[in-house]
C-alpha positions in Angstrom: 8.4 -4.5 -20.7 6.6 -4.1 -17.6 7.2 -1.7 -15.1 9.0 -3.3 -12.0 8.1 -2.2 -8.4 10.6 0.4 -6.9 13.4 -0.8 -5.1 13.5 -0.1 -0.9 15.8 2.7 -1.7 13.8 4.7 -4.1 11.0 6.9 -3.6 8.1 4.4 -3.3 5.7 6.4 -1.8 5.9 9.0 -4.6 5.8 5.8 -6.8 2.5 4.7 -5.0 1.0 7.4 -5.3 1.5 8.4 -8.9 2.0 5.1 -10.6 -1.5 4.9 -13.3 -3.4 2.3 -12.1 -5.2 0.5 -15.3 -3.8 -3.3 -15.3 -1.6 -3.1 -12.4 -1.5 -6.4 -11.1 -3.5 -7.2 -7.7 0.4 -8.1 -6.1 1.8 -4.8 -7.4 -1.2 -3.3 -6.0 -0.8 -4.9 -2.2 2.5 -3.7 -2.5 1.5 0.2 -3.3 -1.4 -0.2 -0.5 1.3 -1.3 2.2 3.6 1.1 1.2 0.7 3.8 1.7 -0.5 2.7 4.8 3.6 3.0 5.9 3.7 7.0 4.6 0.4 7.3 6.4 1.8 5.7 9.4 5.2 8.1 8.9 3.2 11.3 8.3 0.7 10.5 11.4 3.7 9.6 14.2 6.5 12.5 13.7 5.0 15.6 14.3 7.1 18.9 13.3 6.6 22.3 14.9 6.7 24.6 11.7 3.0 26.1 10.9 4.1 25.5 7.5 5.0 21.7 7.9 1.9 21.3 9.3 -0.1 22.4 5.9 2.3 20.1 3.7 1.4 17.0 6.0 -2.1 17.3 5.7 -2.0 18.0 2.1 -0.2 14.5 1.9 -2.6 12.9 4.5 -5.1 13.8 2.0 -3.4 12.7 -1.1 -2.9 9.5 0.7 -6.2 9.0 1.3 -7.7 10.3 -2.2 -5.4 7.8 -3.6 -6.6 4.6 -1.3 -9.8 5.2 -2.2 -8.8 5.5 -6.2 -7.6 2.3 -5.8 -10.1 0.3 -4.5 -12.1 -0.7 -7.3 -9.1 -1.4 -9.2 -7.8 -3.8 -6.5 -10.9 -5.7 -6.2 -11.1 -6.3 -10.2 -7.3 -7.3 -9.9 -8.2 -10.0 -7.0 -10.9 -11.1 -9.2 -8.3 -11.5 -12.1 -5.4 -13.3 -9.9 -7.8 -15.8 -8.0 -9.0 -16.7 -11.7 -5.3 -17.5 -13.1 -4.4 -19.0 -9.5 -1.4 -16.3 -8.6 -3.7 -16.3 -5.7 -5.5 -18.4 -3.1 -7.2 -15.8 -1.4 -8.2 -12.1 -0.5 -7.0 -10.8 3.1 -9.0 -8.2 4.4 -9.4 -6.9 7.9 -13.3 -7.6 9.0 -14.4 -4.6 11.7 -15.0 -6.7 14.3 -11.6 -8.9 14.4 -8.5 -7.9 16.0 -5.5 -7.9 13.8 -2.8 -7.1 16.4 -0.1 -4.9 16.4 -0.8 -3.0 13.2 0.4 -0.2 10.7 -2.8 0.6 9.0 -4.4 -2.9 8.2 -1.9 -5.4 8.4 -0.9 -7.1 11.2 2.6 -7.2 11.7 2.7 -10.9 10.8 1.1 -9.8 7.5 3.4 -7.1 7.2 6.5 -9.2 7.3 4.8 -11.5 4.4 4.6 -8.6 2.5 8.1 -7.6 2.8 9.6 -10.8 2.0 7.2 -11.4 -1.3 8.5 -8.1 -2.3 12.2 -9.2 -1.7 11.7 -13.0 -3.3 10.1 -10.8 -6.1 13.3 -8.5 -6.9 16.0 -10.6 -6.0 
């Protein structure tokens, strides 16, 4: 059986950051990245006065990162597998020079919302 994404109401950033990532599929994958960029985005905007709070966000700042960057050659062997079987048309990245808008990380909000509702069509 394969192991479903976590529901909205369940830890998913834990999940995201845990989750092994051999043969996760490139969708599955998106959805992890998002929902990283989204604790990155929480852990960067509300800022706590305790010393000790301080030490525990940057820990996770870094574990967020460590784990981005663990996941990038598995997402770009994943893209390579879902444009091959079709599940895909194409790759969205955001190219340095271009503007994507409003943003949480890399997505646009536009591409946010497509995101969210792939994820909802996908566990309904």
């Amino acid at each position: 059986m394969k192991k479903p994404y976590p529901s909205r109401k369940k830890d998913r950033w834990e999940h995201a950051l845990t989750r092994p990532l051999p043969r996760v599929p490139y969708e599955m994958l998106e959805l992890m990245r998002a929902d990283l960029f989204e604790y990155l985005d929480v852990l960067t905007t509300h800022f706590f006065d305790d010393p000790k709070t301080h030490a525990a966000t940057n820990a996770d700042i870094q574990r967020v990162a460590n784990r981005l960057k663990e996941m990038g050659p598995y997402r770009n062997r994943a893209a390579q597998t879902a444009l091959k079987a079709g599940r895909i048309a194409s790759v969205w990245d955001v190219e340095p020079d271009e503007d994507p808008g409003p943003c949480c990380g890399p997505y646009s909000v536009k591409e946010w919302e497509q995101l969210q509702r792939q994820w909802e069509r996908a566990h309904r």
